[in-house]
C-alpha positions as CSV (number, residue, x, y, z in Angstrom):
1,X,135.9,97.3,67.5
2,X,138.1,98.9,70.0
3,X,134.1,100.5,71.5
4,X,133.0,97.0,71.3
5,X,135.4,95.2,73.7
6,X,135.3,97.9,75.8
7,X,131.3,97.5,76.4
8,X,131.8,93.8,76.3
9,X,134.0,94.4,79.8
10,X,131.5,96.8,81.4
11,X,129.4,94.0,81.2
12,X,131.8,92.2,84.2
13,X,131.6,95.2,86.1
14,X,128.0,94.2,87.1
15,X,127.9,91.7,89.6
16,X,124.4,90.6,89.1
17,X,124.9,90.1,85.1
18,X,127.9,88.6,85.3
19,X,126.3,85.9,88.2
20,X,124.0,85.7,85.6
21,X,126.1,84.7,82.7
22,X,128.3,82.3,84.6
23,X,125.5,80.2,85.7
24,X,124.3,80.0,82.2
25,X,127.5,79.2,80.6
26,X,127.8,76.4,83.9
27,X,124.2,75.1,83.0
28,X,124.7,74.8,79.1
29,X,127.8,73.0,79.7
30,X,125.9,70.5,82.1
31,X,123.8,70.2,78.6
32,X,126.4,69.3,76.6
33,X,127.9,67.3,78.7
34,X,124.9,65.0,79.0
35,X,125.0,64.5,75.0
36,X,128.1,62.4,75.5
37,X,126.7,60.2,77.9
38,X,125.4,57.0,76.2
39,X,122.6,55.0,77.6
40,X,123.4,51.9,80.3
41,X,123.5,48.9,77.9
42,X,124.8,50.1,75.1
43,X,127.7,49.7,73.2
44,X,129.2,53.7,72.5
45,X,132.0,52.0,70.4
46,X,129.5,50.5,68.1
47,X,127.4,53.0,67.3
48,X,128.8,54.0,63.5
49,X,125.6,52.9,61.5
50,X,123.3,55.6,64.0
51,X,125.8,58.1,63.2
52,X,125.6,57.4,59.8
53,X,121.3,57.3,59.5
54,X,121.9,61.1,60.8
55,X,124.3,62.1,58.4
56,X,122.1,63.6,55.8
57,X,118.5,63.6,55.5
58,X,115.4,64.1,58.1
59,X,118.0,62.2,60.4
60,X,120.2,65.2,60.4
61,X,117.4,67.8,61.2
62,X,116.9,65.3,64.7
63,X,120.5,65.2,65.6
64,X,121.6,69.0,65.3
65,X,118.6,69.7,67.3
66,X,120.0,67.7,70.0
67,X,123.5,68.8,69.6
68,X,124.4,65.3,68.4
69,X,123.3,63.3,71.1
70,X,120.3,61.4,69.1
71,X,123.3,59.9,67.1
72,X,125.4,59.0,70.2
73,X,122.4,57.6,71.8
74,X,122.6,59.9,74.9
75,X,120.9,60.5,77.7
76,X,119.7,63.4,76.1
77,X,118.9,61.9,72.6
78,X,115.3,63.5,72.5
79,X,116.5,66.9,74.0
80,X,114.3,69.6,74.9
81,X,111.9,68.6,71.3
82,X,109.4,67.1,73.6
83,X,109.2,70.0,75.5
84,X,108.4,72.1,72.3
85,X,106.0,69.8,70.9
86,X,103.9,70.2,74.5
87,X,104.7,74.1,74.2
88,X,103.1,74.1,70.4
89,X,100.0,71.7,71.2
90,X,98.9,73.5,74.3
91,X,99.3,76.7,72.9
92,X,97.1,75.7,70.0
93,X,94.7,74.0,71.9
94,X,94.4,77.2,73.9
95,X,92.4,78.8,71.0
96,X,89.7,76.1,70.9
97,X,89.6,75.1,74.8
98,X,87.8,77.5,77.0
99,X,89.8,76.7,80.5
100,X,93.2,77.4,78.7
101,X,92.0,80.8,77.3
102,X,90.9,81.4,80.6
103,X,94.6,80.3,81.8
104,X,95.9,82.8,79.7
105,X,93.7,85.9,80.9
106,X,94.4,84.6,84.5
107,X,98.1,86.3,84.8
108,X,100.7,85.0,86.9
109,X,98.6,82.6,88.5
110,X,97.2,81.2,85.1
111,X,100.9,81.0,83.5
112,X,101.6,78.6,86.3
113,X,99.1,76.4,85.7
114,X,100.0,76.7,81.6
115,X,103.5,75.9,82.5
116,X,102.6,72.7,84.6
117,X,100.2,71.4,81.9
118,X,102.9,71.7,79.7
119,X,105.3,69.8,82.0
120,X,102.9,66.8,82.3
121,X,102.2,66.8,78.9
122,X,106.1,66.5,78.0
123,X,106.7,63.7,80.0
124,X,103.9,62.0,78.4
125,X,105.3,62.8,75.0
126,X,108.5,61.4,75.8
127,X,106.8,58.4,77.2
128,X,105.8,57.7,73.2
129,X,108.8,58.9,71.5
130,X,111.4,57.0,73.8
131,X,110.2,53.4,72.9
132,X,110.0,54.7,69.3
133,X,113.4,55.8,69.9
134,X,114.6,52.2,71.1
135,X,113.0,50.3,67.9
136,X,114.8,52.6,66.1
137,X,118.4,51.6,67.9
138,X,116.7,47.8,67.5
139,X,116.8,48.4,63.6
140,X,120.0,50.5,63.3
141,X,122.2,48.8,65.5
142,X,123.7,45.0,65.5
143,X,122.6,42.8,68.0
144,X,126.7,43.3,69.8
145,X,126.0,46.5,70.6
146,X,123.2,45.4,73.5
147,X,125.1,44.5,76.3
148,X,122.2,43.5,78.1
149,X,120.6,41.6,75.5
150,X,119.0,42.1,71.8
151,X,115.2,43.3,73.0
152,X,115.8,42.9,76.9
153,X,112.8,44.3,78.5
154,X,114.7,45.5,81.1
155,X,117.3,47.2,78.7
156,X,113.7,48.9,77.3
157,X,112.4,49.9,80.4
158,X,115.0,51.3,82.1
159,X,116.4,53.1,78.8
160,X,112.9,54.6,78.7
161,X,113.1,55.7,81.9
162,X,116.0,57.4,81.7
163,X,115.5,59.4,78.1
164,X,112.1,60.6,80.0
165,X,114.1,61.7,83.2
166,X,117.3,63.3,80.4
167,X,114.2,65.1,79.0
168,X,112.8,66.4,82.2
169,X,116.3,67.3,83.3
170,X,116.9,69.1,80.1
171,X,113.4,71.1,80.9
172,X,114.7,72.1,84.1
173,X,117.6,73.6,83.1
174,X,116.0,75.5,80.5
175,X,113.6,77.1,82.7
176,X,116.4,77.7,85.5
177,X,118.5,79.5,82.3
178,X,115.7,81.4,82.0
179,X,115.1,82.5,85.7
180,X,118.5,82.8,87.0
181,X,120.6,83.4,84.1
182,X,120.2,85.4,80.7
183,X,118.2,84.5,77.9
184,X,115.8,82.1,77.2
185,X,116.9,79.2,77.9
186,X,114.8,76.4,76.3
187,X,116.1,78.3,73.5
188,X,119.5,79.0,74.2
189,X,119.4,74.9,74.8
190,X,118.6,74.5,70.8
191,X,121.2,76.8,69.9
192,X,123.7,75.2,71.5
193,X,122.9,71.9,70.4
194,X,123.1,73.4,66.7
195,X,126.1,75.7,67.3
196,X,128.0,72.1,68.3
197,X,127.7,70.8,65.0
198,X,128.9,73.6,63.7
199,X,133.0,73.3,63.4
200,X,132.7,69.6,62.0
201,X,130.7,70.4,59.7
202,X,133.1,73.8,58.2
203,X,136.0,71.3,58.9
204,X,134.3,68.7,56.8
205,X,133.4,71.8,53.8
206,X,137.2,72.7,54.3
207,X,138.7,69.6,53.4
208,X,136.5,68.7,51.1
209,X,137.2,72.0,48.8
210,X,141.2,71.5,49.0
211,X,141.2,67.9,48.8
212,X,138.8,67.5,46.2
213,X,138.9,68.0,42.1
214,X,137.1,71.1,42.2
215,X,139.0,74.5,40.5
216,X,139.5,76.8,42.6
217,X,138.8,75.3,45.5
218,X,140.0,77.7,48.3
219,X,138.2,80.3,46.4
220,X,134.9,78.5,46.4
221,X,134.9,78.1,50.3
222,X,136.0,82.0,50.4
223,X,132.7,82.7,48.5
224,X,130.5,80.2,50.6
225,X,131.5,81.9,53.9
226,X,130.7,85.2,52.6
227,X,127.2,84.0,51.4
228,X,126.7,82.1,54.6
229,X,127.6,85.5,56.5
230,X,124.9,87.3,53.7
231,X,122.5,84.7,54.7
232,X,122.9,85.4,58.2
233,X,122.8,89.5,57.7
234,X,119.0,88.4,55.7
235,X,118.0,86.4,59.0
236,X,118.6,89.2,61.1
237,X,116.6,91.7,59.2
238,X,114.0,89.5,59.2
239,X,113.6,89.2,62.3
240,X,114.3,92.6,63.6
241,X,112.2,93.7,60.2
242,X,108.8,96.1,61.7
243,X,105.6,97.7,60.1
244,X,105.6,101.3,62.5
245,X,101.9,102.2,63.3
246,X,101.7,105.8,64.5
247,X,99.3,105.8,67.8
248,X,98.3,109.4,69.1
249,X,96.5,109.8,72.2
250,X,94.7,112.2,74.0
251,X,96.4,115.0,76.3
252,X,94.4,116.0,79.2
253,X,95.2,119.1,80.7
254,X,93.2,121.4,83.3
255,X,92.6,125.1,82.8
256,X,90.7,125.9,86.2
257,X,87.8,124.1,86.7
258,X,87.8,123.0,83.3
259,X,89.3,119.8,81.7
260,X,89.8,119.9,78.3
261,X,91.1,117.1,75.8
262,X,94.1,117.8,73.8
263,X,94.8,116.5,70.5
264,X,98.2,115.9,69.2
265,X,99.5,114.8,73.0
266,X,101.5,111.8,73.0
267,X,102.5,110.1,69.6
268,X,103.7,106.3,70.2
269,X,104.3,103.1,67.5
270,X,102.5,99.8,67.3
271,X,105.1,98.1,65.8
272,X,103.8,95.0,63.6
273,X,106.9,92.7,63.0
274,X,107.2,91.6,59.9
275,X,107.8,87.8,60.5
276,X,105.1,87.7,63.8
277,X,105.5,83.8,63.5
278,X,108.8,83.3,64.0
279,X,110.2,79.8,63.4
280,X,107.1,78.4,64.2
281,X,105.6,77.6,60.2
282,X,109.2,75.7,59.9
283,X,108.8,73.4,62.7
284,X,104.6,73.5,61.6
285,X,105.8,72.7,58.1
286,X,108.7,70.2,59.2
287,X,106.1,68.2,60.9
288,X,104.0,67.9,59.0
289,X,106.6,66.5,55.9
290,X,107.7,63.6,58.5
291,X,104.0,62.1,57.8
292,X,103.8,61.7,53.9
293,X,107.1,59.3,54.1
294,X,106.0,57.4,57.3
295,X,103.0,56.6,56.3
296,X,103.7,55.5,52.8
297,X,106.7,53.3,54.2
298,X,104.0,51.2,55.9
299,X,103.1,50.0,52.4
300,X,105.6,47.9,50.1
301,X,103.8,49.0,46.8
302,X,105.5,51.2,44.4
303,X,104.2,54.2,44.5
304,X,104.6,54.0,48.0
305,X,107.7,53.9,48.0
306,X,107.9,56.1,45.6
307,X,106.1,58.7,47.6
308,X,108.3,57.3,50.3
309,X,111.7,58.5,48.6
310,X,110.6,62.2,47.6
311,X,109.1,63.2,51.3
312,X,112.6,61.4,52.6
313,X,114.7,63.7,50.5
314,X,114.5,67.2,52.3
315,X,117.0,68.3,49.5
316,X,114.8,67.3,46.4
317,X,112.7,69.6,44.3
318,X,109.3,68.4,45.1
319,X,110.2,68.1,48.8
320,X,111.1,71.9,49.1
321,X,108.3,72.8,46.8
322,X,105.3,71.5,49.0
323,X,107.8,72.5,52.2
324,X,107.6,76.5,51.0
325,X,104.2,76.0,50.4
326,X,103.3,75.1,53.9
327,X,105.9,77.8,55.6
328,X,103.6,80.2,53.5
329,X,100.6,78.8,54.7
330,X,101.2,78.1,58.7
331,X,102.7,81.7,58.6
332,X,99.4,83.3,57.7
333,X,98.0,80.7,60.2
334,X,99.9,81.2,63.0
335,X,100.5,85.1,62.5
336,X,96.5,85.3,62.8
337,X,96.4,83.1,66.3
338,X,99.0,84.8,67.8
339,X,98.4,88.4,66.5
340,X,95.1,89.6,68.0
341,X,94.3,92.7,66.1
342,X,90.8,93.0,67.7
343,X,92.4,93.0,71.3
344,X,94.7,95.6,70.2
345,X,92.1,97.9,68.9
346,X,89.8,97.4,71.9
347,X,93.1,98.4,74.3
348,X,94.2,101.2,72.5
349,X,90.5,102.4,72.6
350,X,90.0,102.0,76.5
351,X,93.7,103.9,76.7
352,X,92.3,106.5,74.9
353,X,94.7,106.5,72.0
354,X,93.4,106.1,67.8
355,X,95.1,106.0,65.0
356,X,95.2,109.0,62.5
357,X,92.6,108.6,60.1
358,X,90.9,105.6,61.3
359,X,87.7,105.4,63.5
360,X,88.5,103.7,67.0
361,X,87.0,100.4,67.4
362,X,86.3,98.2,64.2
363,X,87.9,100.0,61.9
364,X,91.4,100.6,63.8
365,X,90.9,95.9,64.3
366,X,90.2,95.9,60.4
367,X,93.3,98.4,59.9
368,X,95.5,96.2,61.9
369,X,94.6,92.9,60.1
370,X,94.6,94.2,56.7
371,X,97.9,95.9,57.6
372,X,99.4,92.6,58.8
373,X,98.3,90.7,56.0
374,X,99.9,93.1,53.5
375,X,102.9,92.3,55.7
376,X,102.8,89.0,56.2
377,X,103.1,88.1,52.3
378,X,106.6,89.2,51.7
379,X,107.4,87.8,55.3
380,X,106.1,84.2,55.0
381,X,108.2,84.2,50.6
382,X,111.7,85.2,52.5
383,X,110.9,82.7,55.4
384,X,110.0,80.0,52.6
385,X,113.1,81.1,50.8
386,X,115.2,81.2,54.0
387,X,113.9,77.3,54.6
388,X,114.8,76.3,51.4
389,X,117.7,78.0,50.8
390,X,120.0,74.8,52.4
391,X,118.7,72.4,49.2
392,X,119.8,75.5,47.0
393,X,123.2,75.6,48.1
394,X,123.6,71.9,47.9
395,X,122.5,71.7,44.5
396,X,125.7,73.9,43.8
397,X,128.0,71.7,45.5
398,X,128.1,72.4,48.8
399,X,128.3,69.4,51.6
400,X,124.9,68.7,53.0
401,X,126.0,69.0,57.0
402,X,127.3,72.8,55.7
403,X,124.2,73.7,53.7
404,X,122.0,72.9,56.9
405,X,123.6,76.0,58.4
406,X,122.9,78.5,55.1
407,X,118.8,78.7,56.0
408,X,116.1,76.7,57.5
409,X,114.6,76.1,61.5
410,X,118.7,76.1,62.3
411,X,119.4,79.5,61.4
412,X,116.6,81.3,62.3
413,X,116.6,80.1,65.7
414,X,120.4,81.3,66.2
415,X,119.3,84.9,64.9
416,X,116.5,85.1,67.4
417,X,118.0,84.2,70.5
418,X,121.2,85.9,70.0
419,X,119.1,88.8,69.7
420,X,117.0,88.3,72.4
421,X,120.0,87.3,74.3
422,X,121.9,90.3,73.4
423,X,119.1,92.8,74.4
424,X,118.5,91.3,77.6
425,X,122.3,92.1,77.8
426,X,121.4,95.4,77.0
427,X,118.9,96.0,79.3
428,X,121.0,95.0,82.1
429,X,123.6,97.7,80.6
430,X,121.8,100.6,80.0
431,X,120.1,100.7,83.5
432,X,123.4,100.5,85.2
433,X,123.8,103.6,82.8
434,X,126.3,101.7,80.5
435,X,126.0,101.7,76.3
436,X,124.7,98.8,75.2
437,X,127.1,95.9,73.6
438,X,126.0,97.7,69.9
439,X,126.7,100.7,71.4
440,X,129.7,103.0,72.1
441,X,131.4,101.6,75.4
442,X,131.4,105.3,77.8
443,X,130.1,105.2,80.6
444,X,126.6,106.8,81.2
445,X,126.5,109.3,83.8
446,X,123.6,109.3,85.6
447,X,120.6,111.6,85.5
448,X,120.2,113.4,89.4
């Protein structure tokens, strides 16, 4: 522990990291700060029935990824999810639209471009979502709470107008995060948002087990945390989990006027993660389970509603059943988009490299894909079982705004960018010949 701290304070002792970190703690509290701010025209002080359509349920999901504000009807009430959606659409579009594959092979240049497509296509994202947002407030909240009038067009526009400009805002400060401070900051915006729901809802679990009936209450919540902290041990393996591919290439060396190639030079890794999706067949998966409830609540009929009710319950057998199913799926679908094995076999032919026992070429792409297939299995069951883990845990007792932090998009998503975040750290560490923060804190001495 004592090695620990002592890294943690080399990390001041480089100016440009620590610039870096300040401005990032500056610009996330900007964030939050933003999620308090309720929309001109509303009424913050009657706003107890939105808080309670997010208190369990899909709502829930909505409000911790905005850190709370969709329940406080903030500024920021749609957050950075706009943003994401556009990320997710043109990424996938970039497989079946030949000028964004060519954006992508274009470098630096072609990023650009990506990155302003996706900007224009946020704002016109939010542009749908906001007035669905406002209905929504026109349903949940009493007519009191409109101090400029129940269904006031210029209450609509101008609250429209401003949700698109928090989300814009909240765009720009992610991408500033991620070029002037440390991590990534889109990301490090979700996590903050979900790490600020955080204390209420342990509070809410504490007082719960020693006010309530249960035996052994203070026990129980002793046993919780240690599962929760289990949980989160799972997550990081997961993540950091990787399938080592040995590479061998070619040594050239010169004997007079002869050049002859050396086999057995350089041995490297392809390393083929376990869980190449990411959190991506959650929010795949998640999406797709807001359809069966909204479009059987257009009809009154009983099986409607009835279809209605199950795909509203996130914690309800059937609901998690078809929600593992998909992870499963997606994962296999996304690993394969975003996991080019025949790329990777072409490059490591053109590099001269090979792997042992395999013929460059066709055979190394069929070698990767079978390999990441054999991987992917296990990865996509413990991401399924990871997503449903929270209606597991609730089944047992435990308070619905605590379980949403045992598994699902929630916790994978703090793993991963406190990892990322933390080896950026690293990075910035180790080349000022520091130990990184997992590391032993002695200085490096530097190689003349």
């Amino acid at each position: 522990m004592k090695k620990f701290f002592e890294s943690f304070i080399n990390v001041w002792k480089i100016e440009e990291l620590k610039n870096r970190i300040v401005l990032t703690l500056l610009l996330l509290l900007v964030y939050r700060f933003g999620a308090h701010v309720t929309l001109p025209g509303i009424d913050a002080t009657q706003l107890t029935s939105l808080a309670g359509q997010t208190d369990k349920g899909i709502g829930s999901i909505l409000d911790m990824f905005t850190g709370g504000a969709f329940s406080k009807a903030s500024v920021f009430a749609l957050g950075i999810m706009p943003y994401i959606s556009a990320s997710i659409v043109v990424q996938l579009m970039g497989i079946a639209i030949p000028y964004l594959q060519k954006l992508q092979k274009d470098g630096e240049s072609g990023r650009k471009k990506l990155n302003q497509i996706t900007r224009w296509l946020t704002i016109a994202i939010t542009l749908v979502q906001g007035p669905g947002y406002i209905y929504n407030l026109y349903r949940t909240l009493p007519n009191s709470a409109f101090l400029l009038g129940f269904d006031s067009f210029s209450f609509l526009f101008s609250s429209v107008l401003i949700l698109t400009t928090g989300t814009i805002f909240a765009m720009w400060l992610g991408e500033k995060i991620t070029d002037k401070g440390i991590g990534n900051g889109i990301s490090l915006l979700i996590m903050v948002g979900i790490l600020a729901r955080l204390p209420q809802a342990l509070i809410q679990e504490f007082t719960s087990k020693m006010t309530g009936q249960t035996v052994g209450g203070p026990m129980l919540l002793v046993i919780e945390v240690i599962v929760w902290l289990l949980v989160i041990i799972s997550c990081v393996l997961l993540v950091m989990a990787v399938r080592k591919i040995p590479v061998q290439y070619a040594r050239r060396t010169t004997t007079g006027d002869f050049e002859q190639d050396m086999m057995g030079g350089n041995r490297q890794w392809i390393p083929l993660k376990l869980n190449s999706a990411g959190v991506m067949p959650i929010i795949f998966a998640q999406a797709i389970m807001f359809i069966p409830a909204a479009v059987a609540g257009l009809s009154k009929s009983e099986t409607s509603q009835s279809i209605a009710g199950t795909f509203s319950n996130m914690f309800g057998l059937w609901y998690n059943v078809v929600f593992a199913s998909l992870i499963v799926i997606f994962t296999f679908f996304y690993t394969a988009i975003t996991v080019p094995t025949n790329k990777m076999a072409d490059d490591l032919k053109r590099s001269g490299g090979f792997i042992p026992g395999v013929k460059p070429g066709i055979e190394t792409a069929d070698f990767l894909d079978r390999i990441m297939s054999l991987i992917t299995f296990p990865g996509s069951l413990f991401l399924a079982l990871i997503a449903v883990f929270p209606a597991l845990v609730v089944s047992v007792g435990v308070q619905q705004s605590w379980a949403m932090f045992y598994g699902g998009t929630s916790l994978i998503i703090m793993v991963g960018v406190a990892i990322d975040t933390i080896q950026q750290v690293n990075s910035y560490l180790l080349n000022k010949h520091y130990d990184g923060l997992m590391k032993s804190g002695k200085n490096r001495k530097a190689v003349a």
